[in-house]
LUMDO-640757 format. One record per residue (C-alpha): x, y, z; residue number from 1; residue in three letters. Coordinates in pm, 1 decimal. Example, Ala and Ser with C-alpha at 12.3 -4.5 7.8 and 13.67 -1.06 7.14 Angstrom:
BEGIN
R         X         Y         Z  num  residu
R    1230.0    -450.0     780.0    1     ala
R    1367.0    -106.0     714.0    2     ser
end
This chain:
BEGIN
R         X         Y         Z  num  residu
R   -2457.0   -4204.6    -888.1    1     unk
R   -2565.7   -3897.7   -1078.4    2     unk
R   -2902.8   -3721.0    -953.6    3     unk
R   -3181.3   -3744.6   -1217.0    4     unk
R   -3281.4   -3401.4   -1273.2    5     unk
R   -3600.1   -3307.3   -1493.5    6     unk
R   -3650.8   -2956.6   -1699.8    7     unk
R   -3971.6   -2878.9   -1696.3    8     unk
R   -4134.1   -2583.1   -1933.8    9     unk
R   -4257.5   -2576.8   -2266.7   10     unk
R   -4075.5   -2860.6   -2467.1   11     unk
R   -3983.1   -2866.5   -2860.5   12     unk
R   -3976.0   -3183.2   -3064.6   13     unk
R   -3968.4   -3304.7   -3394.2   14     unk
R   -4106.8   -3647.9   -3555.6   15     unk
R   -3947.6   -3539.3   -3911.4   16     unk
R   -3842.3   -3258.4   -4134.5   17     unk
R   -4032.2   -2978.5   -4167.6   18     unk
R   -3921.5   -2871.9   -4490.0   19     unk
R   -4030.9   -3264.1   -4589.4   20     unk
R   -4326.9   -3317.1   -4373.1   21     unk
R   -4628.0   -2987.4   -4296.1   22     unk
R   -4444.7   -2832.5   -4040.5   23     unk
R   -4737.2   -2837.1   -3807.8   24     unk
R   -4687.0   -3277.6   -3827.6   25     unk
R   -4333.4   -3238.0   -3774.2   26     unk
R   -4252.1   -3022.9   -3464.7   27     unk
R   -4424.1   -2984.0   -3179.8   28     unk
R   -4426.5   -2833.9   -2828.6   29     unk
R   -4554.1   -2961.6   -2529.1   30     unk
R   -4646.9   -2626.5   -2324.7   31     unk
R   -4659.0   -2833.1   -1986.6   32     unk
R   -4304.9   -3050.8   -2087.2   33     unk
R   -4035.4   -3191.8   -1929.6   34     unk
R   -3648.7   -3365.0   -1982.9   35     unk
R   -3533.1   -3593.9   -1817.1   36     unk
R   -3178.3   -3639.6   -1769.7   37     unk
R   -2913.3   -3871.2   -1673.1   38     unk
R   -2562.7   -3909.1   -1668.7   39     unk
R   -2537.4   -3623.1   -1993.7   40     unk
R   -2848.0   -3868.7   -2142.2   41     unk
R   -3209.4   -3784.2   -2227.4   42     unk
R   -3389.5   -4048.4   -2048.0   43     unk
R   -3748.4   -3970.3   -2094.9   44     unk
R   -3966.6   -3656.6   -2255.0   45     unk
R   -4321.1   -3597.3   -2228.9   46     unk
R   -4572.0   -3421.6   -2019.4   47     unk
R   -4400.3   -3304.4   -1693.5   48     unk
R   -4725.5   -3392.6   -1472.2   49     unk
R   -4642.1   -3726.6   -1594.0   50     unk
R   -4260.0   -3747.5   -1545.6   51     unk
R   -4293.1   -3587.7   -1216.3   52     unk
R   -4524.8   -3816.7   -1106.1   53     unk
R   -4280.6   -4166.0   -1250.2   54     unk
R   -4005.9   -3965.3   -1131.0   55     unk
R   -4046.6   -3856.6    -810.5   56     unk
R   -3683.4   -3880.0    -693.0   57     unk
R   -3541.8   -3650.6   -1013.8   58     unk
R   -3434.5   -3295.9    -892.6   59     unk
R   -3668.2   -3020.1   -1082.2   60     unk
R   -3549.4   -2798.5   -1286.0   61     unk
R   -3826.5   -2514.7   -1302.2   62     unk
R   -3855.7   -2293.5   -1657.2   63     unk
R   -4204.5   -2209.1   -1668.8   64     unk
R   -4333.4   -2033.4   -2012.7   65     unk
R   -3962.2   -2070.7   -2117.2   66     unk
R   -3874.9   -2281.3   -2429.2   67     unk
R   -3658.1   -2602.6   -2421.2   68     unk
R   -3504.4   -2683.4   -2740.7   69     unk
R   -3187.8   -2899.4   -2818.9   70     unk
R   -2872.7   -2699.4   -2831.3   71     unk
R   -2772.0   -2556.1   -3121.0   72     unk
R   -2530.5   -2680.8   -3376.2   73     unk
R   -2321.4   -2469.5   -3577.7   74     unk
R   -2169.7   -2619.8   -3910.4   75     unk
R   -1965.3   -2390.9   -4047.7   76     unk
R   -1726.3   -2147.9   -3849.2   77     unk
R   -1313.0   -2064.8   -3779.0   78     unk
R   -1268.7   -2025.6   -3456.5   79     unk
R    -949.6   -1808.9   -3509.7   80     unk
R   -1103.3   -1502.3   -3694.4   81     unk
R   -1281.0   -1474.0   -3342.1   82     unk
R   -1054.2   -1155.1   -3255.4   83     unk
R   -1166.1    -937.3   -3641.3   84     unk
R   -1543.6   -1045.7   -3668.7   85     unk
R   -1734.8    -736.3   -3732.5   86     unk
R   -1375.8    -586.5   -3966.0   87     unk
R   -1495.1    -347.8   -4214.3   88     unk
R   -1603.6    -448.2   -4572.7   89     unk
R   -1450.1    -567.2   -4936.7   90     unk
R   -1444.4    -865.7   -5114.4   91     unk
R   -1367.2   -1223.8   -5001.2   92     unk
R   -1028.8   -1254.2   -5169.4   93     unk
R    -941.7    -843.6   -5014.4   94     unk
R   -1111.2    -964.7   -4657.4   95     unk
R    -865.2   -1263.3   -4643.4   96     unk
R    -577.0   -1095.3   -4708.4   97     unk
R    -651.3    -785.6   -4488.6   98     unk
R    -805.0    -956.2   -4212.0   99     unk
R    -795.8   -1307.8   -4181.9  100     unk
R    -414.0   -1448.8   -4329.9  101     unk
R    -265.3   -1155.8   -4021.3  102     unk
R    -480.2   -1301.3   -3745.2  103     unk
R    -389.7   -1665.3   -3878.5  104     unk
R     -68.3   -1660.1   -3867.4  105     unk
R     -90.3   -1599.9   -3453.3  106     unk
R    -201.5   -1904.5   -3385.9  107     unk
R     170.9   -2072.7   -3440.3  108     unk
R     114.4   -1951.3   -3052.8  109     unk
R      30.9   -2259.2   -2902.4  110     unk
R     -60.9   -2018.5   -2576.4  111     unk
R    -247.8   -1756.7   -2843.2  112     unk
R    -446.4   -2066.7   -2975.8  113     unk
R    -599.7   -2189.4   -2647.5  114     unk
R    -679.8   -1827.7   -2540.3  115     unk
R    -831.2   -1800.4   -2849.0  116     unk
R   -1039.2   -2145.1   -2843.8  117     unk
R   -1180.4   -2058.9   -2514.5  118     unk
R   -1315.8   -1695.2   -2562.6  119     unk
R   -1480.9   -1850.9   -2884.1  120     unk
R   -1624.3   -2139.7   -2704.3  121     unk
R   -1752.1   -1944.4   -2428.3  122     unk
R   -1882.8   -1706.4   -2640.3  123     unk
R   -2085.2   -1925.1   -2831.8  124     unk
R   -2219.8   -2130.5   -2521.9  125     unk
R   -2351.4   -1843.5   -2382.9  126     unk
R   -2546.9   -1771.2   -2716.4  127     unk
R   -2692.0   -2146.5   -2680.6  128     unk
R   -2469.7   -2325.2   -2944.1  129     unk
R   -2312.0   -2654.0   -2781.5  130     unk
R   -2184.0   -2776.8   -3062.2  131     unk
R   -1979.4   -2646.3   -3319.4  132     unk
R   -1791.5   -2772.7   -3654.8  133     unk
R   -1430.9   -2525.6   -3698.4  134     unk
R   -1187.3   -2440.9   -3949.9  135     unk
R    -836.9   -2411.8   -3745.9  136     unk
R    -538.6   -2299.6   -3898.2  137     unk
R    -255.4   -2452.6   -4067.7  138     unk
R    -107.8   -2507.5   -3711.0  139     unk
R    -167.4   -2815.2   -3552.7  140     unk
R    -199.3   -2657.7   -3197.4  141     unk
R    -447.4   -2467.0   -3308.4  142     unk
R    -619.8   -2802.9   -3365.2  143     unk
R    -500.8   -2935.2   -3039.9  144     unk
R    -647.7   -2603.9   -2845.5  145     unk
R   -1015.7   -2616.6   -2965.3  146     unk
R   -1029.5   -3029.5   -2880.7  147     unk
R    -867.5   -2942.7   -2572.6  148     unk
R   -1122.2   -2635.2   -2457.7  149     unk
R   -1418.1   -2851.6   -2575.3  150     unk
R   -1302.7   -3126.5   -2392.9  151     unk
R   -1282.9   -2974.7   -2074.3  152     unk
R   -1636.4   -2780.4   -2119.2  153     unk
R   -1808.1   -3084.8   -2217.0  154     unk
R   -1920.4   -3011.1   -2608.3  155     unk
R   -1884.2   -3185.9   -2919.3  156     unk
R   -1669.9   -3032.6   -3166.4  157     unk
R   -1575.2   -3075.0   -3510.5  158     unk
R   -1246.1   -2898.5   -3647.0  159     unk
R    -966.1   -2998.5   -3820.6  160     unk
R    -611.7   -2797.5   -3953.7  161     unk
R    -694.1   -2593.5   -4222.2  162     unk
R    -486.6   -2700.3   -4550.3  163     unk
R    -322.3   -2457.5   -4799.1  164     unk
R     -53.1   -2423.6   -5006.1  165     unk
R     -63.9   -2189.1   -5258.6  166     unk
R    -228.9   -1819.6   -5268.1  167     unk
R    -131.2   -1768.6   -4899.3  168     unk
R     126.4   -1578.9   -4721.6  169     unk
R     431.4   -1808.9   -4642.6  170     unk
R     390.0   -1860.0   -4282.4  171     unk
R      60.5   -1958.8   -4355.7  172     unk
R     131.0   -2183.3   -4637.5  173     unk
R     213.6   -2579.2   -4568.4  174     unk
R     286.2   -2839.3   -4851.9  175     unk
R      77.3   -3150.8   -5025.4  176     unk
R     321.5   -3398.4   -4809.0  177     unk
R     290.7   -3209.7   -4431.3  178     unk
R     -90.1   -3149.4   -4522.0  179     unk
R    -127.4   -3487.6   -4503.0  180     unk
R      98.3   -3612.6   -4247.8  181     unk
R     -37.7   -3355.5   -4018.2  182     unk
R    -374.0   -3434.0   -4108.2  183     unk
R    -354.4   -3841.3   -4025.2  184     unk
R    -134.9   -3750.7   -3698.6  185     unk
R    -415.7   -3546.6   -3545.9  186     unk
R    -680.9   -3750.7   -3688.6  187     unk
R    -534.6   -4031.1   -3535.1  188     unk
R    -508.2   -3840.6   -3204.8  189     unk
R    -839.6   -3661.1   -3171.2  190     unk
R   -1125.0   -3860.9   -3425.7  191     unk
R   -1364.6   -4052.6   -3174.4  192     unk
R   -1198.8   -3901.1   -2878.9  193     unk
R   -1512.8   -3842.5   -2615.0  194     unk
R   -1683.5   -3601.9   -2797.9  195     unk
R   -1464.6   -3506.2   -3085.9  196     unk
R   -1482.1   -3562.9   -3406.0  197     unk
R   -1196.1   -3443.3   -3725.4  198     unk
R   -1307.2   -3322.3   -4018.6  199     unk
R   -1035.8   -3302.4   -4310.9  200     unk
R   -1026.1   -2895.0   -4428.0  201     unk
R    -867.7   -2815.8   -4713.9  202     unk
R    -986.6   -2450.5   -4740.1  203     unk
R   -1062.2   -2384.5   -5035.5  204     unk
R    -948.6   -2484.8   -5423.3  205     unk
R    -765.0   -2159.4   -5507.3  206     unk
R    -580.6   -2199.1   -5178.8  207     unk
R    -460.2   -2582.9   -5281.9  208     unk
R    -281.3   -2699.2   -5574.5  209     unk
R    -333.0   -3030.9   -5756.9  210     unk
R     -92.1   -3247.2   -5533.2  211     unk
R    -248.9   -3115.2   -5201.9  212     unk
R    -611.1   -3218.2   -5262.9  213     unk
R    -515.0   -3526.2   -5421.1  214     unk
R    -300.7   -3596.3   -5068.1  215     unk
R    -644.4   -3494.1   -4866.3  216     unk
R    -842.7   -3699.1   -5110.9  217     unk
R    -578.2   -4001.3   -5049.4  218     unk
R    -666.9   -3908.5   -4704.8  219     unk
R   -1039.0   -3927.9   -4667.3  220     unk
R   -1032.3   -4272.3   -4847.5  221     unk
R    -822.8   -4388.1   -4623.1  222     unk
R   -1090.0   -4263.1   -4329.1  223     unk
R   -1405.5   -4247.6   -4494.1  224     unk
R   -1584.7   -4236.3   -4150.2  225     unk
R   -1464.5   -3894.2   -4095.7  226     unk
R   -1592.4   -3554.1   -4241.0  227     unk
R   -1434.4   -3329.7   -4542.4  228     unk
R   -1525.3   -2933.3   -4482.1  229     unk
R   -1429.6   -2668.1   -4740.3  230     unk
R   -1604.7   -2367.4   -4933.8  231     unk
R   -1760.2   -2423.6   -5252.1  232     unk
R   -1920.5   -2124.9   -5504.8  233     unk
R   -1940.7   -1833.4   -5267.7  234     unk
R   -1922.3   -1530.7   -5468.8  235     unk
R   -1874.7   -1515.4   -5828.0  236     unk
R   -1510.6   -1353.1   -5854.9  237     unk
R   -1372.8   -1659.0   -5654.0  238     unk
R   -1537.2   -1861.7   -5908.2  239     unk
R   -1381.1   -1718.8   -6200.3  240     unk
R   -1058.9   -1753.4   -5979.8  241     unk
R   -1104.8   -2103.5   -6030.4  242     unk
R   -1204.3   -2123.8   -6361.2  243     unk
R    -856.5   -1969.7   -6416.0  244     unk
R    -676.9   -2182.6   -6168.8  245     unk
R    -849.7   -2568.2   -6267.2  246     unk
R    -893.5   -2486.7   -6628.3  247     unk
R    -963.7   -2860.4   -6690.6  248     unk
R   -1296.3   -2863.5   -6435.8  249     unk
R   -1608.0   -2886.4   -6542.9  250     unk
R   -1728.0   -2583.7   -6236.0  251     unk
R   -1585.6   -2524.3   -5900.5  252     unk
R   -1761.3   -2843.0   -5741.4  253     unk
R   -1568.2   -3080.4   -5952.5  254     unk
R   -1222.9   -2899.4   -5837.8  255     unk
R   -1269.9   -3137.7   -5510.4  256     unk
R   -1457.5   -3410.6   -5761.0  257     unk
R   -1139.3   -3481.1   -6002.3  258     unk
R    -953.2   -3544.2   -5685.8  259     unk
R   -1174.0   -3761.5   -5432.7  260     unk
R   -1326.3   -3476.0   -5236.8  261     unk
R   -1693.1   -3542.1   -5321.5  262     unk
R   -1886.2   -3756.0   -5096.5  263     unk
R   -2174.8   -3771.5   -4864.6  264     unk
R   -1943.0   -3719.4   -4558.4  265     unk
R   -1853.2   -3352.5   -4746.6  266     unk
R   -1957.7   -3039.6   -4597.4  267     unk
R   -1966.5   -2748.6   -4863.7  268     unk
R   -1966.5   -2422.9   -4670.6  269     unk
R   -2196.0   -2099.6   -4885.3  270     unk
R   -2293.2   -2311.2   -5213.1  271     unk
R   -2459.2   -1975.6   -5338.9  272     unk
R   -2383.5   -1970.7   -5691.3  273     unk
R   -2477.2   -2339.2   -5839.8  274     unk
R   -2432.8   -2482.7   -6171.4  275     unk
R   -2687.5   -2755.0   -6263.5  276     unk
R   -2457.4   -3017.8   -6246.8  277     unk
R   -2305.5   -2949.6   -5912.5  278     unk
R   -2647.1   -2944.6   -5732.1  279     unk
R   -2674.4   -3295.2   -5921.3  280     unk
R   -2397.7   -3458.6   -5817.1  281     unk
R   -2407.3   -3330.9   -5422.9  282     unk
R   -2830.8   -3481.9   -5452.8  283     unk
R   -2670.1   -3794.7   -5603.3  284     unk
R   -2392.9   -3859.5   -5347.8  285     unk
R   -2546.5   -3688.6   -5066.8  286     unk
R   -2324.6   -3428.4   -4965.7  287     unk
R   -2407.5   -3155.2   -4721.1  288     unk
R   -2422.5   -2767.9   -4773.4  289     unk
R   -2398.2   -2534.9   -4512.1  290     unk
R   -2585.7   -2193.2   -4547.6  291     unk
R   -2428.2   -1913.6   -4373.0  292     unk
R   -2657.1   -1620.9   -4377.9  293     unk
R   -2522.4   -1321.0   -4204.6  294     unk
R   -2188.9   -1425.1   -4379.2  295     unk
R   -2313.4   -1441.2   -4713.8  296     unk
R   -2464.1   -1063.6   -4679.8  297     unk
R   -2159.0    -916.3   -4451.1  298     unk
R   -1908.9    -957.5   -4756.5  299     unk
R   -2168.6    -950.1   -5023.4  300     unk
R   -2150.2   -1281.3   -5162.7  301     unk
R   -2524.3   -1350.6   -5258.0  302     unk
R   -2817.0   -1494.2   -5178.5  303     unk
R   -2831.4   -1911.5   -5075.9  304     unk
R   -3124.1   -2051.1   -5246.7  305     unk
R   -3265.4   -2270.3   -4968.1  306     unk
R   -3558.9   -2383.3   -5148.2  307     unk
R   -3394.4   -2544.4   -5414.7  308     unk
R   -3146.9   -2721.4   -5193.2  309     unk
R   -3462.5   -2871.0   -4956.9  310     unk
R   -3636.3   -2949.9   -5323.6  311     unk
R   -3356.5   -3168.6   -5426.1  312     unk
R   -3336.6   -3355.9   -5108.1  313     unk
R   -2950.5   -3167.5   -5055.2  314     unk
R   -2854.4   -3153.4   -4666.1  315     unk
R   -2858.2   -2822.5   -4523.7  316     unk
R   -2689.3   -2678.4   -4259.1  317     unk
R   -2670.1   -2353.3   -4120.1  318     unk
R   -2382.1   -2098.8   -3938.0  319     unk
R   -2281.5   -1838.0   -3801.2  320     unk
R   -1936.3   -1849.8   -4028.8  321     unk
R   -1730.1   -1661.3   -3766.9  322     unk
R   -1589.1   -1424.0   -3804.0  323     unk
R   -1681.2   -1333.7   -4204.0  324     unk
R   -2038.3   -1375.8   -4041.6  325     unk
R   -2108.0   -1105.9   -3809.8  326     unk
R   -2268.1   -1275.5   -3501.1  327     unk
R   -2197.7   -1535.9   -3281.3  328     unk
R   -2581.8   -1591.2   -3215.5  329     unk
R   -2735.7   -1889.4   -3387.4  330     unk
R   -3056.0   -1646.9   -3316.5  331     unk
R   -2966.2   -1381.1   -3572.9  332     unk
R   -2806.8   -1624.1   -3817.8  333     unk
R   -3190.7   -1768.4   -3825.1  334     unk
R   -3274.8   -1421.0   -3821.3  335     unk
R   -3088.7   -1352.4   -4139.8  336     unk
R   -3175.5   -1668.8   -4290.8  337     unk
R   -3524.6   -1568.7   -4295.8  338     unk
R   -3458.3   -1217.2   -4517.7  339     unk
R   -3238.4   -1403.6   -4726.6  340     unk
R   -3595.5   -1649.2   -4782.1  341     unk
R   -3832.5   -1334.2   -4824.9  342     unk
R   -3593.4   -1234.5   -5081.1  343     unk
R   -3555.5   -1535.0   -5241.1  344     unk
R   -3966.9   -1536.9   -5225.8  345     unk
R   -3979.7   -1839.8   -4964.3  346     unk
R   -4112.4   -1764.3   -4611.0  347     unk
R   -3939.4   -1988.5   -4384.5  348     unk
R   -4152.9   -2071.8   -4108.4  349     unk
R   -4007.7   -2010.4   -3747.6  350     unk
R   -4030.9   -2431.0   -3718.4  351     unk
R   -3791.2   -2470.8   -4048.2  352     unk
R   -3570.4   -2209.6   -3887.2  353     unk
R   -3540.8   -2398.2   -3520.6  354     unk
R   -3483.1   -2715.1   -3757.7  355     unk
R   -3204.7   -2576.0   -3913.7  356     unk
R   -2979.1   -2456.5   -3637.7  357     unk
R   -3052.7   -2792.6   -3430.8  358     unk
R   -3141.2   -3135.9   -3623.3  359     unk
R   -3055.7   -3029.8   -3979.5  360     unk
R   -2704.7   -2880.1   -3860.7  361     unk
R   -2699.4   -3209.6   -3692.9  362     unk
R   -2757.7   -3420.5   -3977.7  363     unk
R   -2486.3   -3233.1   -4202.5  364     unk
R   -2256.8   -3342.6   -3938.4  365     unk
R   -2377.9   -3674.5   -3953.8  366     unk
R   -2458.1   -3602.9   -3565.5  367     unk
R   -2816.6   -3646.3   -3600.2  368     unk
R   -2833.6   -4013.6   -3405.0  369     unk
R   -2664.2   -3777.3   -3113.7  370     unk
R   -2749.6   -3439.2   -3058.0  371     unk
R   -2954.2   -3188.1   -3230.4  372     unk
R   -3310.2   -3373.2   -3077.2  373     unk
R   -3466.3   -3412.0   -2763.9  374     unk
R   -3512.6   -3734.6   -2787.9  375     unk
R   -3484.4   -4079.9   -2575.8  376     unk
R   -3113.7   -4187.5   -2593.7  377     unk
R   -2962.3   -3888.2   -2732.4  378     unk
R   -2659.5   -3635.2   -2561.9  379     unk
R   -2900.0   -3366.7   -2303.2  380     unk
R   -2726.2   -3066.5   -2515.0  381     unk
R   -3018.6   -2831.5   -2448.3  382     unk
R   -3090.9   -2464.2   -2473.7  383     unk
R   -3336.2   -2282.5   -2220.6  384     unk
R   -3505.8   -1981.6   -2475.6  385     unk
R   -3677.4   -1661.6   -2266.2  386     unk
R   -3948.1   -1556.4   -2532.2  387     unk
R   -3965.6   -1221.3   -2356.3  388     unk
R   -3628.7   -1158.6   -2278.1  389     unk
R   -3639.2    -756.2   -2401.9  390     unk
R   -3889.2    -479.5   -2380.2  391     unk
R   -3940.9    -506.9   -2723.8  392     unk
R   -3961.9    -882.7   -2751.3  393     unk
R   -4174.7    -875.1   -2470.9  394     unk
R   -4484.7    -685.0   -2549.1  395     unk
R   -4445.7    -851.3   -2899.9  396     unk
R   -4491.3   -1160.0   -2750.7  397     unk
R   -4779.4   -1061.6   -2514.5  398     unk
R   -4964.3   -1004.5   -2851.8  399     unk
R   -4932.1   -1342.1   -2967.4  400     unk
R   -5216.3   -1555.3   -3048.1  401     unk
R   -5044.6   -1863.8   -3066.2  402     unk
R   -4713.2   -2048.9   -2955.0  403     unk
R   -4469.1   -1978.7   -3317.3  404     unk
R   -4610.4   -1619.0   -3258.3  405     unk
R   -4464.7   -1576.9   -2946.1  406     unk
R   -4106.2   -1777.6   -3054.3  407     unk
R   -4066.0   -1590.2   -3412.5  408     unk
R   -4000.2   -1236.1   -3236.4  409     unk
R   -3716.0   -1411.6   -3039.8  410     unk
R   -3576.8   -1507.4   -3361.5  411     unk
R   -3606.6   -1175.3   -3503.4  412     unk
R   -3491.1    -963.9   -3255.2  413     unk
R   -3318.2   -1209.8   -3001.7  414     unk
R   -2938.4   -1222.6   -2865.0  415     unk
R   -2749.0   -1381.8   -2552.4  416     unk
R   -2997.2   -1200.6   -2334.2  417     unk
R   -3283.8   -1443.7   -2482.1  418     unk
R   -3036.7   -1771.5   -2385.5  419     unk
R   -3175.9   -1829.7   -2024.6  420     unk
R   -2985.0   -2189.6   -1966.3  421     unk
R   -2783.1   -2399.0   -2125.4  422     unk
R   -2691.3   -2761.9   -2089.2  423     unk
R   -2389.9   -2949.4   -2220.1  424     unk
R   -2387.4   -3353.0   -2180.6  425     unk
R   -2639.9   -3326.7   -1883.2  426     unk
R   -2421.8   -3085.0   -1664.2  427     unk
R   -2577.4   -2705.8   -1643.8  428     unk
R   -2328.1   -2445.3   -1768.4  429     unk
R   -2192.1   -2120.1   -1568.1  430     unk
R   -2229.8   -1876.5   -1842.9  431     unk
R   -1937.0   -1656.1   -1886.3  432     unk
end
């Protein structure tokens, strides 16, 4: 049998949504906490001088001052521009063709793919992220690869082949028919799979004709329990792109509409620049939108109006985008997220911010009854956070006057440094 084992330092939880509920009702931290674990399970939380004392069997796990949180979820990334994050400038449309389409078509590699999948997934373990929700390529392996790496560290993942063909350079370019026989045959092989979960990807509208998203619409009614990802209203060019391209829509939202790609199980990566009647219909059906801060500012695409999207009850994620964002750290995407609020005129409060990367990434996954809480029941995907992991964080933090004090610099300023543990289904990770 597996040893209990309890974490014991200051512990973050949440009763509801801080952008629903006063933040100060709806998180909280226990500065004398504990976990307790079993068998990749969270089996109790509370006061440690309690759990040690019911527990006295359960192997300790000391953190001191350090912050427990759940792991953190990223919603929105491709794994395979891991190798050009960080590549100089232009515009979307210029970046893709530059960067992106040359490094995509390497992963017909089966053996590039996997080397691939695993730098990425270590990477982002050792910034604290256990889960993650990909883009592949139009290559099955390259499917195959990230399921594979994630199944042998432990995470959950969320990928599925990227779809496209039109606007792409041939070897990158499938048709409406393969599209969706690949789709179903890896479905079929990964969805429900320990901790995996497939998420039909057409990329985007410019990169699909008609017949393709009708096939992946054909497709997700067919599987309605799994997710859709794509991009939706990133920067304005691409959107007059479509207007030329799907002269019939009424906006870029009902490009995936007119051909069954709307629904609550729909992840729409950027949703910057929003007609009225898009943010309608995602608040009416429930669809998800995934803000992807240092992304959205890297290639100059705008700023996400957050606000508006908690106002209307929309599901928010938020991500790192790899590689168009330029960090693998869930810690500067909050980071960025935050100057993208200031400018928009909202302050998001350091609680909203830990919210996002954790329980409300989780919920746009539909993940929520699983991971992205510390709570009785769910996976024991946790993050250890060192609030004085720098110099500079450190006599910041000596300053503070209160707990969110001392955690906002680490959001500010943090990196992998600040990531003193992490835990993936219960079992304690070697960082790379």
């Amino acid at each position: 049998m597996t040893e209990l084992k309890l974490l014991c330092g200051q512990v973050l939880t949440y009763s509801s949504d801080p952008f629903v509920t006063q933040w100060q009702d709806a998180v909280h931290i226990e500065s004398a906490g504990a976990v307790l674990i079993h068998d990749g399970i969270i089996k109790a939380v509370g006061p440690s001088s309690d759990l040690r004392a019911a527990h006295p069997e359960a192997k300790i796990v000391e953190y001191g001052d350090k912050l427990i949180i759940p792991g953190f979820v990223d919603a929105h990334v491709h794994y395979p521009q891991t190798g050009i994050i960080a590549s100089w400038g232009k515009r979307l449309i210029d970046w893709l063709n530059t960067y992106t389409f040359p490094e995509e078509m390497r992963f017909g590699d089966p053996a590039y793919a996997r080397e691939i999948a695993g730098r990425y997934l270590d990477l982002t373990l050792a910034n604290g992220t256990t889960t993650v929700c990909s883009f592949a390529t139009i290559h099955p392996a390259s499917v195959d690869a990230l399921f594979e790496a994630a199944a042998v560290r432990g995470q959950r993942i969320v990928t599925g082949k990227t779809c496209m063909d039109r606007n792409a350079p041939e070897g990158l370019r499938d048709t409406a028919q393969s599209s969706y026989d690949d789709s179903k045959a890896l479905l079929g092989k990964w969805h429900g799979k320990g901790r995996a979960s497939y998420a039909i990807t057409p990329r985007f509208s410019p990169t699909s004709s008609i017949e393709q998203l009708e096939a992946l619409g054909s497709l997700w009614a067919e599987h309605p329990d799994v997710l859709m990802q794509t991009h939706l209203s990133e920067q304005v060019d691409e959107i007059e792109w479509v207007k030329g391209l799907y002269p019939q829509a009424r906006d870029y939202l009902d490009t995936y509409e007119a051909y069954g790609l709307l629904g609550a199980r729909g992840l729409y990566g950027h949703a910057i620049h929003m007609e009225p009647r898009e943010l309608d219909r995602l608040a009416e059906v429930g669809g998800a939108v995934v803000h992807c801060p240092t992304s959205n500012t890297f290639i100059g695409s705008g700023l996400f109006d957050l606000a508006t999207m908690k106002a209307r009850a929309i599901p928010v994620g938020l991500a790192t985008d790899t590689g168009g964002g330029s960090s693998f750290s869930m810690l500067r995407t909050m980071a960025a997220a935050y100057e993208i609020g200031q400018l928009r005129g909202t302050a998001v409060h350091a609680s909203q911010l830990l919210w996002l990367a954790t329980a409300g990434s989780a919920r746009s996954l539909h993940q929520h009854q699983h991971i992205g809480s510390l709570k009785v029941g769910y996976e024991a995907d946790i993050c250890v956070l060192d609030l004085a992991s720098t110099p500079a964080i450190a006599q910041r933090t000596s300053r503070a006057s209160d707990i969110w004090e001392a955690i906002f610099p680490t959001i500010m300023m943090g990196d992998d440094r600040a990531i003193s543990d992490v835990w993936v289904n219960g079992v304690r990770m070697q960082r790379p």
